[in-house]
VOPAGU-2260 file (C-alpha; in pm, 1 decimal, decimal comma):
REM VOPAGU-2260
SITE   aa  ch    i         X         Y         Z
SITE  UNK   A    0       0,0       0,0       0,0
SITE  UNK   A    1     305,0     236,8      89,4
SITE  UNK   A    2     398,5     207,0    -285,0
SITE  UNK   A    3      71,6     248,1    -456,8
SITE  UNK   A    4      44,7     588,0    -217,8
SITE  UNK   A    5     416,5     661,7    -381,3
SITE  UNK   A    6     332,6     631,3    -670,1
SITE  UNK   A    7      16,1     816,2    -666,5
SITE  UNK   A    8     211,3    1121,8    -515,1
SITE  UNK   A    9     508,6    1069,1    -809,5
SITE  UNK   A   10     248,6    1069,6   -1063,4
SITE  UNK   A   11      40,0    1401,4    -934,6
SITE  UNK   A   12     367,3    1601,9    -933,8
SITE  UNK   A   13     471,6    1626,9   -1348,5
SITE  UNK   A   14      86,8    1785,9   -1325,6
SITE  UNK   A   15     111,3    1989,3   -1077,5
SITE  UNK   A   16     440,9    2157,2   -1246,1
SITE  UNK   A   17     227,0    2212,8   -1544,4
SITE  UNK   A   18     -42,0    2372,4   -1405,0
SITE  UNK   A   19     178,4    2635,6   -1216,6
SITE  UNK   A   20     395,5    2678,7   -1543,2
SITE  UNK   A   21      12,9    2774,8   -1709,5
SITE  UNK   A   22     -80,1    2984,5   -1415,6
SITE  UNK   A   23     260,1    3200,2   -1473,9
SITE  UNK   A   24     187,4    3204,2   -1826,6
SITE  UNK   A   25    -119,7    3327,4   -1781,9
SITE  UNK   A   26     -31,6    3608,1   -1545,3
SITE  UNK   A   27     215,7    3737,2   -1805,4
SITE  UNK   A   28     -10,9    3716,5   -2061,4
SITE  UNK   A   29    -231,1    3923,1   -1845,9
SITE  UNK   A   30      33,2    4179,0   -1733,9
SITE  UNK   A   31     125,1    4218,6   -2097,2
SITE  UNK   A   32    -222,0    4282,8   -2176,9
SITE  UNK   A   33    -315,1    4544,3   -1932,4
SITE  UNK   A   34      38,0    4708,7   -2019,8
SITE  UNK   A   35     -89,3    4731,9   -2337,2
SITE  UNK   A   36    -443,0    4850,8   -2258,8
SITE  UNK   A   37    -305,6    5087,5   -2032,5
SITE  UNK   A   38     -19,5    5259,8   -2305,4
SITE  UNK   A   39    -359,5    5234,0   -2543,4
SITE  UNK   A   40    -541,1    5433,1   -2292,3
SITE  UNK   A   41    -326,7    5673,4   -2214,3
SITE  UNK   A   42    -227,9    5816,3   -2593,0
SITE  UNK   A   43    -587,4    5804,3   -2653,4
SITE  UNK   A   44    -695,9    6164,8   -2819,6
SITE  UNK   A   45    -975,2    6352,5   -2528,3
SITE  UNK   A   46   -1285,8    6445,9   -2714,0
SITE  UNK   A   47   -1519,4    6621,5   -2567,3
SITE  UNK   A   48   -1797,3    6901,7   -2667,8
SITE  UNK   A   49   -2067,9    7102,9   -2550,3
SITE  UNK   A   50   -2349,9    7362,1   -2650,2
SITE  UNK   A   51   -2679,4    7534,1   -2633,4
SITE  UNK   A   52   -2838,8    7338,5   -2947,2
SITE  UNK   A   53   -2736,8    7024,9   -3115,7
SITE  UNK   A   54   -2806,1    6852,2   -3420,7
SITE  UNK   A   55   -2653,0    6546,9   -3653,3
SITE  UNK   A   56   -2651,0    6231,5   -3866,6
SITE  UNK   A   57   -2456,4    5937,5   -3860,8
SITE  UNK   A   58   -2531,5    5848,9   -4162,8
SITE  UNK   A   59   -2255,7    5625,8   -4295,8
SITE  UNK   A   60   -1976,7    5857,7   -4466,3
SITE  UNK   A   61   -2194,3    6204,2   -4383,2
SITE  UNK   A   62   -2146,2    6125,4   -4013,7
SITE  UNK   A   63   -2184,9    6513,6   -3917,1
SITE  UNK   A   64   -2260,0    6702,3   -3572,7
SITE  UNK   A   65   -2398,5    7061,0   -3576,6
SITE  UNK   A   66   -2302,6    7271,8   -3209,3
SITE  UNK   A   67   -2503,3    7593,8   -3183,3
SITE  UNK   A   68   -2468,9    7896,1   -2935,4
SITE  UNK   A   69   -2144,9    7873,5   -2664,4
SITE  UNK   A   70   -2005,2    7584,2   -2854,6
SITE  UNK   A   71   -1686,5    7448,2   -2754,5
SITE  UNK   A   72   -1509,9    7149,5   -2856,1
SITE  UNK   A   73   -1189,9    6992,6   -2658,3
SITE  UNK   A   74    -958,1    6792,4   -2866,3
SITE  UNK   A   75    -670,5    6635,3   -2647,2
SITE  UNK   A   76    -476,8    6942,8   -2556,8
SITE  UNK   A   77    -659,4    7165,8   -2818,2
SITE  UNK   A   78    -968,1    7393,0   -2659,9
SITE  UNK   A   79   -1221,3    7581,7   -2970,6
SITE  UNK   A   80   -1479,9    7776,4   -2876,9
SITE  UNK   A   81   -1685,4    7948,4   -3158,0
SITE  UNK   A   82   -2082,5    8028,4   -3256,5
SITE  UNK   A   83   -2112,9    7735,5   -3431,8
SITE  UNK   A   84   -1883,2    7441,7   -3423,3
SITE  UNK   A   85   -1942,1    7147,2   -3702,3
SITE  UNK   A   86   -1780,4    6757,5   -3665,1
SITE  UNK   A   87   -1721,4    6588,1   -3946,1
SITE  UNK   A   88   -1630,0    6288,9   -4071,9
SITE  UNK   A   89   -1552,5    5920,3   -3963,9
SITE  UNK   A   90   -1373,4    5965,2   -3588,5
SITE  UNK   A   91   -1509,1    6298,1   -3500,5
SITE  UNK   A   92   -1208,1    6389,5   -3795,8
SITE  UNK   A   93   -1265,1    6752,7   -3906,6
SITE  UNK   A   94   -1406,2    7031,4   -3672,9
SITE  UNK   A   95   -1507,4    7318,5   -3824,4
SITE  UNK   A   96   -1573,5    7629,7   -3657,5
SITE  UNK   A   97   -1768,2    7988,0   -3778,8
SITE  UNK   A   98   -1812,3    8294,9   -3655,3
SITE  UNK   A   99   -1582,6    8447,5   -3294,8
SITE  UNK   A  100   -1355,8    8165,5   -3331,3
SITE  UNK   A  101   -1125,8    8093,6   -3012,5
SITE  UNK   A  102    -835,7    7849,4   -2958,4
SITE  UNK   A  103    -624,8    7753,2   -2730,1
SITE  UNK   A  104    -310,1    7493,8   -2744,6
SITE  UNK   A  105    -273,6    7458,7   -2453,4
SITE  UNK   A  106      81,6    7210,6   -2437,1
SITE  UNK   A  107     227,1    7535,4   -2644,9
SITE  UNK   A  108      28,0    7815,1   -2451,1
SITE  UNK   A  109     -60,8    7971,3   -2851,5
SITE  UNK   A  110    -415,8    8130,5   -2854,9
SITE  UNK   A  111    -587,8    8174,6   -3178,3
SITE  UNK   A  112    -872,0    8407,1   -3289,0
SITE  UNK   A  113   -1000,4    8376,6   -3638,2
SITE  UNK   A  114   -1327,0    8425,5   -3829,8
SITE  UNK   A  115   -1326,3    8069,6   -3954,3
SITE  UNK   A  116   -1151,7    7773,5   -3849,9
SITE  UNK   A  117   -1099,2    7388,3   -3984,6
SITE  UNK   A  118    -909,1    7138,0   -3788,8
SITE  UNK   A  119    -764,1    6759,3   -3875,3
SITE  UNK   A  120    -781,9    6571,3   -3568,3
SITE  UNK   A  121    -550,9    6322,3   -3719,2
SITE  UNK   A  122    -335,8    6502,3   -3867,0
SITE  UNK   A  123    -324,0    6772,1   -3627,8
SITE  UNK   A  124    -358,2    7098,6   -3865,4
SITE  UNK   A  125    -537,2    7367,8   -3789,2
SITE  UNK   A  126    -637,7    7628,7   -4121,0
SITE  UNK   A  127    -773,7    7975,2   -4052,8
SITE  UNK   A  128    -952,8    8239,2   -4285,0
SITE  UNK   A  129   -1054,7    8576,4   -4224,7
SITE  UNK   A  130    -894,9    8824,4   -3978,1
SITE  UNK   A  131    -680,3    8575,9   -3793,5
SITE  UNK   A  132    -413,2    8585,8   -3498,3
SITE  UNK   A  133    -162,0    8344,8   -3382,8
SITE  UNK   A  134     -19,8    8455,8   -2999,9
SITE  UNK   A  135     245,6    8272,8   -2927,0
SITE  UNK   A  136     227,8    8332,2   -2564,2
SITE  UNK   A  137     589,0    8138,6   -2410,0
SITE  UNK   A  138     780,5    8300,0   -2728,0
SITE  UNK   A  139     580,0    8676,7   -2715,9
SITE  UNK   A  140     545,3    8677,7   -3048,4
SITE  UNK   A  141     189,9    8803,4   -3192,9
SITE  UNK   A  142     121,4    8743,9   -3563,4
SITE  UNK   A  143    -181,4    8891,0   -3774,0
SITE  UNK   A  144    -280,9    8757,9   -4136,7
SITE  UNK   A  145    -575,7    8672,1   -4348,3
SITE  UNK   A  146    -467,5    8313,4   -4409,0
SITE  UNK   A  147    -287,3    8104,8   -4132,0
SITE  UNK   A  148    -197,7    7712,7   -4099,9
SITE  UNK   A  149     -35,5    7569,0   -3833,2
SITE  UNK   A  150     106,6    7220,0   -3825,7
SITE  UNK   A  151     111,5    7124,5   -3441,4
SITE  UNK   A  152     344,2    6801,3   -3487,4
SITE  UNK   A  153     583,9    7010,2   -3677,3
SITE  UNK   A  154     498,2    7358,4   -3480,8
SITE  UNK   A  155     568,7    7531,5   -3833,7
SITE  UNK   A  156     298,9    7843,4   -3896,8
SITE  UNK   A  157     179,7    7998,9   -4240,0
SITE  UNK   A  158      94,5    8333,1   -4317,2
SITE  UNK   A  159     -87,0    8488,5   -4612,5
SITE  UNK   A  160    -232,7    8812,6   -4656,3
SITE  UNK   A  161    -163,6    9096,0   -4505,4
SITE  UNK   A  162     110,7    8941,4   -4253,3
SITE  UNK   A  163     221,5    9133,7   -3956,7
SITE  UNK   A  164     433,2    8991,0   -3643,7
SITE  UNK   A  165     496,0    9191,5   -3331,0
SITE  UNK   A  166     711,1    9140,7   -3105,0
SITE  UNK   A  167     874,5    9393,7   -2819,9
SITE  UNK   A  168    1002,8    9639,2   -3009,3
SITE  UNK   A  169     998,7    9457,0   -3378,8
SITE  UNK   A  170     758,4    9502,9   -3622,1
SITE  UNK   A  171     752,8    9248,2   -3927,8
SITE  UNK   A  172     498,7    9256,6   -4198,1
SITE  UNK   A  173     492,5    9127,0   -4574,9
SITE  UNK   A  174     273,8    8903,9   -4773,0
SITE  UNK   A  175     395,5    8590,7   -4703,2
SITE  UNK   A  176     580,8    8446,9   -4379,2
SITE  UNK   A  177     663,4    8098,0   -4267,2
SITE  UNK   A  178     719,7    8076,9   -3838,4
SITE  UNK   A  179     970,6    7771,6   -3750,8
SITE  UNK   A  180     836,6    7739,6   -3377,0
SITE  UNK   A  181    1115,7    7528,5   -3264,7
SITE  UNK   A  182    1388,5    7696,9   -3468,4
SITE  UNK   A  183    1226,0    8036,9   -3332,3
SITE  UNK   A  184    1297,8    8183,0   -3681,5
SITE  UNK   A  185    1073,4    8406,9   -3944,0
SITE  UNK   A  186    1091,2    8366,6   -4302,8
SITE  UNK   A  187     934,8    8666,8   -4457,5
SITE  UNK   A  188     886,9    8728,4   -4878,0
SITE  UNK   A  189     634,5    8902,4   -5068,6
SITE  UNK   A  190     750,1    9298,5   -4998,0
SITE  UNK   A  191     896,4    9206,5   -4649,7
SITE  UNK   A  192     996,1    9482,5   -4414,8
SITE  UNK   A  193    1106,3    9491,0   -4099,0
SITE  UNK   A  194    1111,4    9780,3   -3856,4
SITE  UNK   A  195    1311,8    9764,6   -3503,7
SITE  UNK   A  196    1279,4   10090,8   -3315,9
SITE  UNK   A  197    1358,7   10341,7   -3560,7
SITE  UNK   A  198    1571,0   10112,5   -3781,4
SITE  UNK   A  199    1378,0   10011,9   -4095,3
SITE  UNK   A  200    1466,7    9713,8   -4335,4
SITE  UNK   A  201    1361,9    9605,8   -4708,1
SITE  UNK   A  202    1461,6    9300,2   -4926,2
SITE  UNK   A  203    1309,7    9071,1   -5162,2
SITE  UNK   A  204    1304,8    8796,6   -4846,7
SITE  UNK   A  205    1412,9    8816,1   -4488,5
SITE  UNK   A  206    1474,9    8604,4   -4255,6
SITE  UNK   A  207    1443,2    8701,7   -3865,1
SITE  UNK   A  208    1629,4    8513,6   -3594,8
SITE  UNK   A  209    1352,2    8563,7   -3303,1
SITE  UNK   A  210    1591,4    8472,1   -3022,6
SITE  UNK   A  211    1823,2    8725,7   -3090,8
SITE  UNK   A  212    1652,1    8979,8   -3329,1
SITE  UNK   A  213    1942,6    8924,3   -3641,1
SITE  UNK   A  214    1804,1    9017,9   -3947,4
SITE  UNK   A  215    1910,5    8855,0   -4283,2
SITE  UNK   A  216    1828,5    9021,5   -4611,9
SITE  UNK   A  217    1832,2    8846,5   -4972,3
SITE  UNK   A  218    1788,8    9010,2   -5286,9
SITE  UNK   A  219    1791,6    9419,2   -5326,4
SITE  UNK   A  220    1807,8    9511,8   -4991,0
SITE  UNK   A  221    1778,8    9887,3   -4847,2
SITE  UNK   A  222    1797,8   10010,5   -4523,1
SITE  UNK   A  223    1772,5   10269,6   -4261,6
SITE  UNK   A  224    1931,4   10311,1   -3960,9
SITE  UNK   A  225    1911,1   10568,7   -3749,6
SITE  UNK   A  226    2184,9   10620,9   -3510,4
């Protein structure tokens, strides 16, 4: 009987090795899972909205949702506010906003104000039309145009129109300007000029070092310079 007992116990133990090899396995699987979930969760884009009125379809491929009166839309770090605010597309994709557009980015502290306003959730681009401002708030830059883009994931800006950029005691303005955010430098064509205090500077392009106010001129270039 001893043996038979022995034997019994020899033969339960291969099993028992198994099972607590599957058990590991499965808590690893399960870490590994809610690592995943949990990365997943966390870069997931914030959407929220809110208004006095709201309409929409979800019709497949016009999915559309109309905010009227106080209507604000937060997109991960990105807070609109604007009369009427319009979401487009599969994924909440395009918001488009009309009429005392607001914005605020607020990773980048830059505050827009614009007539009209269309941005790509995906691709993070935001297009404005009208009388439109870009305040760069940490840099103290304000720019004024008709036309402005800004790439958030490349933190470049385009002007059109009627471009002017102040900052302390600089004045910039042209018809065309590209703003290299990171770089902190102004590319300015289309009858640029550039006024510092009393100092005034014309070229056929210019480009503006923001961090320490160097100008460099291409083209016929004229100056004034008061000393």
């Amino acid at each position: 009987m001893n043996n038979i007992k022995t034997s019994t116990a020899n033969f339960h133990k291969p099993a028992q090795k198994k099972n607590k090899y599957q058990y590991i396995c499965l808590c690893g699987l399960c870490l590994i899972f809610f690592m995943f979930f949990r990365v997943q969760y966390v870069n997931a884009d914030t959407f929220t909205f809110k208004a006095d009125k709201m309409s929409g379809s979800k019709a497949l491929g016009s999915e559309i949702t109309i905010l009227i009166g106080h209507a604000e839309v937060r997109s991960d770090n990105l807070l609109l506010r604007a009369d009427r605010i319009e979401i487009q597309g599969k994924d909440n994709q395009f918001i488009v906003c009309n009429g005392n557009v607001w914005g605020h980015e607020e990773d980048k502290n830059i505050l827009f104000f614009t007539e009209k306003l269309r941005y790509d959730r995906k691709l993070k681009i935001a297009r404005l039309e009208g009388n439109s401002s870009m305040e760069d708030r940490d840099n103290k830059i304000v720019t004024r145009a008709r036309f402005l883009e800004y790439d958030d994931k490349r933190e470049i800006a385009v002007f059109q129109i009627n471009v002017r950029l102040f900052k302390d005691d600089m004045v910039c303005r042209s018809e065309y300007a590209i703003y290299h955010r990171k770089k902190k430098l102004l590319d300015l064509s289309g009858f640029p000029v550039v006024f510092k205090k009393d100092d005034e500077f014309r070229a056929d392009k210019i480009q503006v070092d923001l961090d320490t106010d160097d100008v460099i001129m291409e083209g016929t270039v004229t100056g004034t310079i008061m000393n």
